[in-house]
N, CA, C and O atoms as a GROMACS GRO file, in nm:
protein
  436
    1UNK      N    1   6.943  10.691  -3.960
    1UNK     CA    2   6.905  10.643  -4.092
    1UNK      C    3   6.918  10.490  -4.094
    1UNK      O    4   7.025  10.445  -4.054
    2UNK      N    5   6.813  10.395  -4.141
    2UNK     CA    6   6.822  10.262  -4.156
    2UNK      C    7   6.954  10.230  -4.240
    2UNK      O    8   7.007  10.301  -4.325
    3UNK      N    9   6.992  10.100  -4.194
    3UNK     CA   10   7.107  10.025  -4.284
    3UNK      C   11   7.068   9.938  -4.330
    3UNK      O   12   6.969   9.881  -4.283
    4UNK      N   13   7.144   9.884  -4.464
    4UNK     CA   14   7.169   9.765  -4.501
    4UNK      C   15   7.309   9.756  -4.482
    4UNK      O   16   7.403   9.836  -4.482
    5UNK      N   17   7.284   9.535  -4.456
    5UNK     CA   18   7.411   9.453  -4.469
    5UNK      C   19   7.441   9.412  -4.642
    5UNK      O   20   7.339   9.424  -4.709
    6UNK      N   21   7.550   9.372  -4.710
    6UNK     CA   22   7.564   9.360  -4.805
    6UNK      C   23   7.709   9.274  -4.758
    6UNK      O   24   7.816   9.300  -4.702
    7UNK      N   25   7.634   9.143  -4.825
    7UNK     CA   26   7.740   9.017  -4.797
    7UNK      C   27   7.813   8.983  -4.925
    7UNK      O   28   7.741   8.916  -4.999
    8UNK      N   29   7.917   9.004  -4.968
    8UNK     CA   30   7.982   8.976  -5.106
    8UNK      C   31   7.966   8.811  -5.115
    8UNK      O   32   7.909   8.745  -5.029
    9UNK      N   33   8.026   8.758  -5.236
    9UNK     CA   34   8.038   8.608  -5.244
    9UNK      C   35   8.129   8.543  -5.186
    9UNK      O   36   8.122   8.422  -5.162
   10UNK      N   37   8.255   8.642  -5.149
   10UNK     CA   38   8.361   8.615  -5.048
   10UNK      C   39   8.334   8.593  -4.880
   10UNK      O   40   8.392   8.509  -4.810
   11UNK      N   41   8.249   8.673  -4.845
   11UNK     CA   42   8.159   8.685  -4.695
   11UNK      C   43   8.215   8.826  -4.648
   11UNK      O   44   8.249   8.835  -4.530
   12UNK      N   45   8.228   8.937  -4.733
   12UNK     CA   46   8.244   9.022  -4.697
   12UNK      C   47   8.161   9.093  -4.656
   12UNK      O   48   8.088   9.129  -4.748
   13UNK      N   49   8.112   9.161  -4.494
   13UNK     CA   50   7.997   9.228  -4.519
   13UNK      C   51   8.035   9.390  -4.494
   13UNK      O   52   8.127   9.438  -4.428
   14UNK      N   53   7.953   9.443  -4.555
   14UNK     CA   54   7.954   9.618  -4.588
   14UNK      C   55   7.821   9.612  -4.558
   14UNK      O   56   7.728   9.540  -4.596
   15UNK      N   57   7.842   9.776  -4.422
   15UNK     CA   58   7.668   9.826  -4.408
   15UNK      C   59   7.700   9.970  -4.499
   15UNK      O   60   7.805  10.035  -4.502
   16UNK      N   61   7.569   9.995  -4.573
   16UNK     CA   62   7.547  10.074  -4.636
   16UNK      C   63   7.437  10.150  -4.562
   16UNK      O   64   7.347  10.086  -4.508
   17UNK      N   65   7.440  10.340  -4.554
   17UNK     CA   66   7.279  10.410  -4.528
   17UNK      C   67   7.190  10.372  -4.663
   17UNK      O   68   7.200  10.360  -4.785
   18UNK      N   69   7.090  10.362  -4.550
   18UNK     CA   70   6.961  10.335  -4.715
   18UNK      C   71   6.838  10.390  -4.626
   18UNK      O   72   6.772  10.340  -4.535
   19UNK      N   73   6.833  10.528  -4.700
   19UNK     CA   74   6.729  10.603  -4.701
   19UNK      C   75   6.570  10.504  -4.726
   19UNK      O   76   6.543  10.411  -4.803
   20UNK      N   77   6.498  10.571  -4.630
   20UNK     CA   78   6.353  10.509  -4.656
   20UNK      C   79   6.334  10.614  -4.818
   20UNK      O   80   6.361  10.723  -4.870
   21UNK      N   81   6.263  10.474  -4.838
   21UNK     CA   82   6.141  10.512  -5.002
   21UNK      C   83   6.207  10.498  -5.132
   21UNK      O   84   6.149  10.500  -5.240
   22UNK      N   85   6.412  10.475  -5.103
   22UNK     CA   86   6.451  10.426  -5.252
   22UNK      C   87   6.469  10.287  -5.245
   22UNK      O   88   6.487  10.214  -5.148
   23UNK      N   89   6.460  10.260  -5.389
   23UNK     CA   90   6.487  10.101  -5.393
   23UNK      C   91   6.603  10.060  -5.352
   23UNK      O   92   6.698  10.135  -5.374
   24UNK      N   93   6.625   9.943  -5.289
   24UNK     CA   94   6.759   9.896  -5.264
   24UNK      C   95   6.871   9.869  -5.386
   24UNK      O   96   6.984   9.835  -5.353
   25UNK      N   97   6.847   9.881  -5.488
   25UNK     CA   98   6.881   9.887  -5.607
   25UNK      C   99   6.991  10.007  -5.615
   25UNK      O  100   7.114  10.005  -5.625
   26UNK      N  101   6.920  10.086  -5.608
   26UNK     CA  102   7.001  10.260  -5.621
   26UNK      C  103   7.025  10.235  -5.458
   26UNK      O  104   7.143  10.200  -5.457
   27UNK      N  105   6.992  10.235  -5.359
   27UNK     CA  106   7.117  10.200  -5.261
   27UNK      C  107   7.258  10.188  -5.284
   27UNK      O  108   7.356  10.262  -5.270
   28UNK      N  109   7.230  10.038  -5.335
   28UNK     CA  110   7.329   9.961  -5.344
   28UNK      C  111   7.482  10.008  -5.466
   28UNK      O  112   7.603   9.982  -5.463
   29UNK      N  113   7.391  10.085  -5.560
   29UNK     CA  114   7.447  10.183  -5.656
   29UNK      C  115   7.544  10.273  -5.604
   29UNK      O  116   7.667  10.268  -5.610
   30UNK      N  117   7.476  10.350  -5.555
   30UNK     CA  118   7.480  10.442  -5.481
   30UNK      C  119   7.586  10.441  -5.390
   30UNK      O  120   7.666  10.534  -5.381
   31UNK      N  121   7.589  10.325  -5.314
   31UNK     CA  122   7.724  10.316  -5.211
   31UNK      C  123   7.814  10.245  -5.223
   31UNK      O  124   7.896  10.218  -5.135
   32UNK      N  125   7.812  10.188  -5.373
   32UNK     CA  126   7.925  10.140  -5.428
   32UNK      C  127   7.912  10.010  -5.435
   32UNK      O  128   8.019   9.956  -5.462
   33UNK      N  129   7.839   9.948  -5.423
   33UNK     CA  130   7.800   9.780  -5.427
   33UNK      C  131   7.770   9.746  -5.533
   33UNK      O  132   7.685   9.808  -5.597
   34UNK      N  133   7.839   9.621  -5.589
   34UNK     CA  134   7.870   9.545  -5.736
   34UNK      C  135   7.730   9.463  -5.786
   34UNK      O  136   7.712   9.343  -5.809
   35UNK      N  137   7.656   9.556  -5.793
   35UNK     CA  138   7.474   9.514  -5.880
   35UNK      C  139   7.478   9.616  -5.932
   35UNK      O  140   7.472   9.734  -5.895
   36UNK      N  141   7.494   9.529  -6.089
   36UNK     CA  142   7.467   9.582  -6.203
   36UNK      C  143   7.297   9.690  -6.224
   36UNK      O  144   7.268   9.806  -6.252
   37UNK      N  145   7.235   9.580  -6.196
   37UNK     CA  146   7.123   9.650  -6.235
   37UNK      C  147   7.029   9.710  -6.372
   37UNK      O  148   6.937   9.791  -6.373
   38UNK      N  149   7.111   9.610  -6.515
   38UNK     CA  150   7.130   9.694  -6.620
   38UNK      C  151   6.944   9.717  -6.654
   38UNK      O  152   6.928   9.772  -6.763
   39UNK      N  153   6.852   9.695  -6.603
   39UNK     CA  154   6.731   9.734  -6.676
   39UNK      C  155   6.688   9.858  -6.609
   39UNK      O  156   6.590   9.913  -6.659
   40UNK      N  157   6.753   9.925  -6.481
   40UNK     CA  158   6.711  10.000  -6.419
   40UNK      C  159   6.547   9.986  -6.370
   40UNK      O  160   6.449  10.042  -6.419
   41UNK      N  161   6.550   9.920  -6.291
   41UNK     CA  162   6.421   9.856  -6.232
   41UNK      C  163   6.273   9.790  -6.334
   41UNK      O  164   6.164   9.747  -6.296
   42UNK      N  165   6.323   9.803  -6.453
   42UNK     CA  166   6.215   9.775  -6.542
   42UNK      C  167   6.139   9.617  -6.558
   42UNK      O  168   6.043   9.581  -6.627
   43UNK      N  169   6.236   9.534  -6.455
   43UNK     CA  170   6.199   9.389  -6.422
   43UNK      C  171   6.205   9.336  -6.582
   43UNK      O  172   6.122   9.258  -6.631
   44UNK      N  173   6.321   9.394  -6.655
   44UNK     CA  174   6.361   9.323  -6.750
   44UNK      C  175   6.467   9.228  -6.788
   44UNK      O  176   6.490   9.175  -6.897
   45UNK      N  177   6.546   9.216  -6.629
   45UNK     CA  178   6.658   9.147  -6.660
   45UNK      C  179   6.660   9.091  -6.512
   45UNK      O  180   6.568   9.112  -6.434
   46UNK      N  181   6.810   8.993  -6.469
   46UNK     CA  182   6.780   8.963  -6.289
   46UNK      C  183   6.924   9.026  -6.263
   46UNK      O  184   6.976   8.970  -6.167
   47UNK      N  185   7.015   9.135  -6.325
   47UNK     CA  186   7.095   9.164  -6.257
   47UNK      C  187   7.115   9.223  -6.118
   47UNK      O  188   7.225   9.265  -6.082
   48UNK      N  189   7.026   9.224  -6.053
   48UNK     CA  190   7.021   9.316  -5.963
   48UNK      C  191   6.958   9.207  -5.852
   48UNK      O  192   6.892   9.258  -5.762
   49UNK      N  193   6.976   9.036  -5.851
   49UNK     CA  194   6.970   8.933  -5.788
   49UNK      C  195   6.995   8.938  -5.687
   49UNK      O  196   7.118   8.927  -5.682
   50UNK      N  197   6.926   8.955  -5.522
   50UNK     CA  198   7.013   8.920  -5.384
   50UNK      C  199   6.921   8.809  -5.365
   50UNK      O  200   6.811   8.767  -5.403
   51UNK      N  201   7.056   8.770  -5.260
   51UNK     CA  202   6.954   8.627  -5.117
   51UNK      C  203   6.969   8.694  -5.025
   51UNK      O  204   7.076   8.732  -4.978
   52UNK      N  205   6.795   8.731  -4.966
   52UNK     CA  206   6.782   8.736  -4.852
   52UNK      C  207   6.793   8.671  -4.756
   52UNK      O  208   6.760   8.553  -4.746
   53UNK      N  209   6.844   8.747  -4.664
   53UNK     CA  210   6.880   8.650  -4.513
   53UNK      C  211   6.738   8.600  -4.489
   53UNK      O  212   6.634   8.666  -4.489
   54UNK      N  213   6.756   8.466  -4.467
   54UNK     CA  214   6.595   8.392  -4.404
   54UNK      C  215   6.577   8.484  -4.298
   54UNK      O  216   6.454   8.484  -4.306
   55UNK      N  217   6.601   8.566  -4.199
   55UNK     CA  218   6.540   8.615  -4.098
   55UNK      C  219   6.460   8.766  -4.142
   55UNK      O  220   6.389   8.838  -4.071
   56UNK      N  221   6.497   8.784  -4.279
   56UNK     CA  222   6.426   8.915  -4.301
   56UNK      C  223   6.302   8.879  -4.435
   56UNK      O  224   6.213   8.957  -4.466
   57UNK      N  225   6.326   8.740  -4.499
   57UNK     CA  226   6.219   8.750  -4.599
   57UNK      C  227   6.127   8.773  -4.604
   57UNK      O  228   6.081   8.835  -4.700
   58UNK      N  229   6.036   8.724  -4.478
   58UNK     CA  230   5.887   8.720  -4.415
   58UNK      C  231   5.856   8.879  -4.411
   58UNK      O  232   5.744   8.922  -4.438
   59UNK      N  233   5.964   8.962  -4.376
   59UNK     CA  234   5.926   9.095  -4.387
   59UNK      C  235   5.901   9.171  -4.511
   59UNK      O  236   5.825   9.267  -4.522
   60UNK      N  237   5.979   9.112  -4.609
   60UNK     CA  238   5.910   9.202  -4.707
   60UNK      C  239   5.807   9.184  -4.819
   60UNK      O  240   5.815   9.078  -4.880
   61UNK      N  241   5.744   9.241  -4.842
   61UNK     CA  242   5.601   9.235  -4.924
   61UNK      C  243   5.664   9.128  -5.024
   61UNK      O  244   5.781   9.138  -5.061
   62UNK      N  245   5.588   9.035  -5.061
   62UNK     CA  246   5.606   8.957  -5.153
   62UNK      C  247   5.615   8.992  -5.302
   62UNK      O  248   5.548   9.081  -5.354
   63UNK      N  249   5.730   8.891  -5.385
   63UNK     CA  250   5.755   8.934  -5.451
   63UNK      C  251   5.605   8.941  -5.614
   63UNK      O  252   5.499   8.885  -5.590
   64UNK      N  253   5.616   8.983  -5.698
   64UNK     CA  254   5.531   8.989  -5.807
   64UNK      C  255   5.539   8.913  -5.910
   64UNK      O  256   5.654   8.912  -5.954
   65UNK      N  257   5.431   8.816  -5.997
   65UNK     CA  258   5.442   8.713  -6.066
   65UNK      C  259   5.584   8.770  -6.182
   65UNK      O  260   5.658   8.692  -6.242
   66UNK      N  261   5.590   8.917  -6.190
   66UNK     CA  262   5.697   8.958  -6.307
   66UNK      C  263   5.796   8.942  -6.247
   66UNK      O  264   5.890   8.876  -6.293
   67UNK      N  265   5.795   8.994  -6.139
   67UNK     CA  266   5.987   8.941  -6.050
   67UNK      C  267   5.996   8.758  -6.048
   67UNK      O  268   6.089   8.704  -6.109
   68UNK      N  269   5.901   8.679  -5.981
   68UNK     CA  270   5.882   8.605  -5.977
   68UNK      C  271   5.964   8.456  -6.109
   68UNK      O  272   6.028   8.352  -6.096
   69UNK      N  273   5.894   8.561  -6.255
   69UNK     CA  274   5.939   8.546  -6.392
   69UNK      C  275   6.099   8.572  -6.440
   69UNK      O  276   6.162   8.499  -6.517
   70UNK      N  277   6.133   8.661  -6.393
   70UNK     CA  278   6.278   8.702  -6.401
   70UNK      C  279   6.364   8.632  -6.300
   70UNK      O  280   6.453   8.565  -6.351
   71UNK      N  281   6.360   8.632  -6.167
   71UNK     CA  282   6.422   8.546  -6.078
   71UNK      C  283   6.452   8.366  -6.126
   71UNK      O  284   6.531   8.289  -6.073
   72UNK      N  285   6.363   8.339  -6.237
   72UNK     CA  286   6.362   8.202  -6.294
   72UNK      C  287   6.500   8.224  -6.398
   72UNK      O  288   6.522   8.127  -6.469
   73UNK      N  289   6.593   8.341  -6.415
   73UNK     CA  290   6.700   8.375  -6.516
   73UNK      C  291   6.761   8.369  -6.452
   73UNK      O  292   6.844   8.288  -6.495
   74UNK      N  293   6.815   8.427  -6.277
   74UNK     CA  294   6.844   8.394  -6.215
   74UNK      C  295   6.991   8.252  -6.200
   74UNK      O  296   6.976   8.131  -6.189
   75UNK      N  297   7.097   8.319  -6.203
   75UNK     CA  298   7.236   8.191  -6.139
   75UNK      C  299   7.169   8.238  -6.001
   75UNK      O  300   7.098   8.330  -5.961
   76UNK      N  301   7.249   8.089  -5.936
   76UNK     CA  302   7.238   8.093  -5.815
   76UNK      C  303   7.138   8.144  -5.682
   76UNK      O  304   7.146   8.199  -5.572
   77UNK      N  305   7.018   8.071  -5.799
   77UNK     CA  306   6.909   8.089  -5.742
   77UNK      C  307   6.859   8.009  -5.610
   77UNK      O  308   6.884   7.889  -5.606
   78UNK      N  309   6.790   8.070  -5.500
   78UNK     CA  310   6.754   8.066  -5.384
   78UNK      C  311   6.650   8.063  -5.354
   78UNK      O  312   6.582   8.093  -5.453
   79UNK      N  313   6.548   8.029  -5.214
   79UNK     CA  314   6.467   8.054  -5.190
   79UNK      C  315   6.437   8.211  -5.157
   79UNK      O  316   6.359   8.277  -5.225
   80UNK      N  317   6.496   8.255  -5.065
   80UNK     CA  318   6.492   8.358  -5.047
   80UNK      C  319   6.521   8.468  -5.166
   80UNK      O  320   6.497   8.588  -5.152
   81UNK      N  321   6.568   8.420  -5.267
   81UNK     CA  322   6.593   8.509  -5.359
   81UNK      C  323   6.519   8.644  -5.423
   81UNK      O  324   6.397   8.644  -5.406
   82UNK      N  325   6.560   8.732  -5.478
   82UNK     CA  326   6.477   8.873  -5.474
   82UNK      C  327   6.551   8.960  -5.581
   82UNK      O  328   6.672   8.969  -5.598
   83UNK      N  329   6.467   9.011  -5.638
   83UNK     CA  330   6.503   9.107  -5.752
   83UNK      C  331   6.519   9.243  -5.677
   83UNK      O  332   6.419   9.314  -5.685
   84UNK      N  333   6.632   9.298  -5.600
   84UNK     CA  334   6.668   9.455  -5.495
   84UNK      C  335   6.608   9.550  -5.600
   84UNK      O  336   6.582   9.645  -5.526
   85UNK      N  337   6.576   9.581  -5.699
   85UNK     CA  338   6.519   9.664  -5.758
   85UNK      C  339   6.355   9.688  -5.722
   85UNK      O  340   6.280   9.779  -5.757
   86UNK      N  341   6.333   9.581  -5.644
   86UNK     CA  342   6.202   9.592  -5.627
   86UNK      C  343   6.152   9.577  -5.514
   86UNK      O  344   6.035   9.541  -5.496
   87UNK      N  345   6.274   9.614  -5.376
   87UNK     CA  346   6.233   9.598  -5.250
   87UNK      C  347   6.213   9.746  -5.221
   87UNK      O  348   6.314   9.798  -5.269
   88UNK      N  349   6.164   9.807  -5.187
   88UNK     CA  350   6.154   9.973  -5.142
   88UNK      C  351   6.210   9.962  -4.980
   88UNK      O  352   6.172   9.895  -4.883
   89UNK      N  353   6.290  10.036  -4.995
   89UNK     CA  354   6.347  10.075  -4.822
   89UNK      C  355   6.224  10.093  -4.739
   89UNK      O  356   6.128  10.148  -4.793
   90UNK      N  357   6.218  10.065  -4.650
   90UNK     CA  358   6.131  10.136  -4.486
   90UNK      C  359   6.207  10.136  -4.373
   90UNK      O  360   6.308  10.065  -4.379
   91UNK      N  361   6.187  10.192  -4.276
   91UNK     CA  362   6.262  10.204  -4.128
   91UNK      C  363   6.244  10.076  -4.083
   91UNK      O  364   6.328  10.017  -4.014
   92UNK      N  365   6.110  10.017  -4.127
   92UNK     CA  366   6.081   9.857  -4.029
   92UNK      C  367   6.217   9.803  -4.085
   92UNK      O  368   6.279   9.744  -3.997
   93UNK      N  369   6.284   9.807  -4.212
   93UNK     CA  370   6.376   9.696  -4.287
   93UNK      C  371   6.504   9.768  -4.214
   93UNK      O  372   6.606   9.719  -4.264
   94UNK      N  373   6.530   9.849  -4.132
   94UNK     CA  374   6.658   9.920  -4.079
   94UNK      C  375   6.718   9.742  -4.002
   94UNK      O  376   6.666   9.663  -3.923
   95UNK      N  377   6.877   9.744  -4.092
   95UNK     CA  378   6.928   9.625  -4.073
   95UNK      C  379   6.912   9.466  -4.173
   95UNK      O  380   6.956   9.354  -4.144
   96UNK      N  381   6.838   9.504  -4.287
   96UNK     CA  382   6.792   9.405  -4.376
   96UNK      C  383   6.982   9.372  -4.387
   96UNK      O  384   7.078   9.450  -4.380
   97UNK      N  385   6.976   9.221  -4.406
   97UNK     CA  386   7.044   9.186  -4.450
   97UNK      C  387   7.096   9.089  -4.587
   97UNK      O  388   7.102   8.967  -4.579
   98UNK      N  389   7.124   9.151  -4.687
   98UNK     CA  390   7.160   9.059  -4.836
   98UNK      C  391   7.284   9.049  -4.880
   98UNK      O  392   7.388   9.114  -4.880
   99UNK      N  393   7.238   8.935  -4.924
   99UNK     CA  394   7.402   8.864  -4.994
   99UNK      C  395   7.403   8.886  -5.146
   99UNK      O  396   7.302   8.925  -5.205
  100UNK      N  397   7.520   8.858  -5.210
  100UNK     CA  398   7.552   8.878  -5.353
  100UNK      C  399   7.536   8.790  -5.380
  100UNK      O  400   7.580   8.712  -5.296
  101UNK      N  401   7.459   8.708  -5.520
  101UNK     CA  402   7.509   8.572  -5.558
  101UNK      C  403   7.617   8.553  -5.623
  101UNK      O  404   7.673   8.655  -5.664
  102UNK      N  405   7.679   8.421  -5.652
  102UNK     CA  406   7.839   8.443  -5.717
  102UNK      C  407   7.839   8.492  -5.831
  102UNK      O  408   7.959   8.500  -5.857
  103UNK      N  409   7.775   8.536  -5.932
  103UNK     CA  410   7.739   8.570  -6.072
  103UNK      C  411   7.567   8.608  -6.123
  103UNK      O  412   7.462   8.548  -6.100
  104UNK      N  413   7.595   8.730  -6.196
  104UNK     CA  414   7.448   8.753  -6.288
  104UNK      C  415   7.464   8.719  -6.408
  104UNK      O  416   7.578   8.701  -6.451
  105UNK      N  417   7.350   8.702  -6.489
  105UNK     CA  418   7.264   8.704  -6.630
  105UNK      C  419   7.232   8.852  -6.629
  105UNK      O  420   7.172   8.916  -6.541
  106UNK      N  421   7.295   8.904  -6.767
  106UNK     CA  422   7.270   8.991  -6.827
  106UNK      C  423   7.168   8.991  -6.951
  106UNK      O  424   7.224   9.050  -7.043
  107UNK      N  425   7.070   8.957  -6.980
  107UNK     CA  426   6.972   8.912  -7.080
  107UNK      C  427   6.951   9.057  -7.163
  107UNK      O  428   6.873   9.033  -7.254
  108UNK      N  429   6.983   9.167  -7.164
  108UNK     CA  430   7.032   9.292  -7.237
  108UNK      C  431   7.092   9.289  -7.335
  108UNK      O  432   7.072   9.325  -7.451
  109UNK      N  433   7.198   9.225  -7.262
  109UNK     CA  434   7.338   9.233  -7.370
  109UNK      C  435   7.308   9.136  -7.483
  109UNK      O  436   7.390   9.121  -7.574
   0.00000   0.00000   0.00000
């Protein structure tokens, strides 16, 4: 089963299984990793903020003018930066590696 890396703000890294075809979102849920996530993928909020490792960005499908829009709410915003609610697992991504930023925007609350 493909993995993800999951780099805390401390440099802690945790590999998590991440099934092909769910979002890294519910992954990350899922195996206990500290993304909120509060819109549940509805690209209504940026809790669910990673930085991608520069060696994996090029791989994944680019992001959408609505992620694009939300990532601008975004602390500790990046180039590589990415809304995980909206990366879908594949076997090619077995080994993606993302970091936490030091803090989210909750625009919900």
């Amino acid at each position: 089963m493909p993995k993800i890396t999951f780099v805390d703000p401390a440099g802690v890294h945790r590999d998590i299984e991440a099934p092909a075809g769910k979002s890294v979102a519910e992954i990350a849920q899922e195996g206990g990793i500290d993304i909120e996530g509060a819109c549940e993928g509805g690209l209504a909020c940026s809790t669910c903020h990673v930085i991608v490792d520069p060696n994996w960005y090029d791989r994944l499908n680019p992001p959408t003018e609505e992620e694009e829009d939300m990532l601008d709410l975004a602390f500790d915003l990046n180039r590589t930066s990415r809304l995980c609610c909206q990366i879908t697992m594949t076997e090619e991504l077995d080994g993606l590696v993302l970091k936490l930023p030091n803090e989210t925007r909750n625009l919900l609350r």
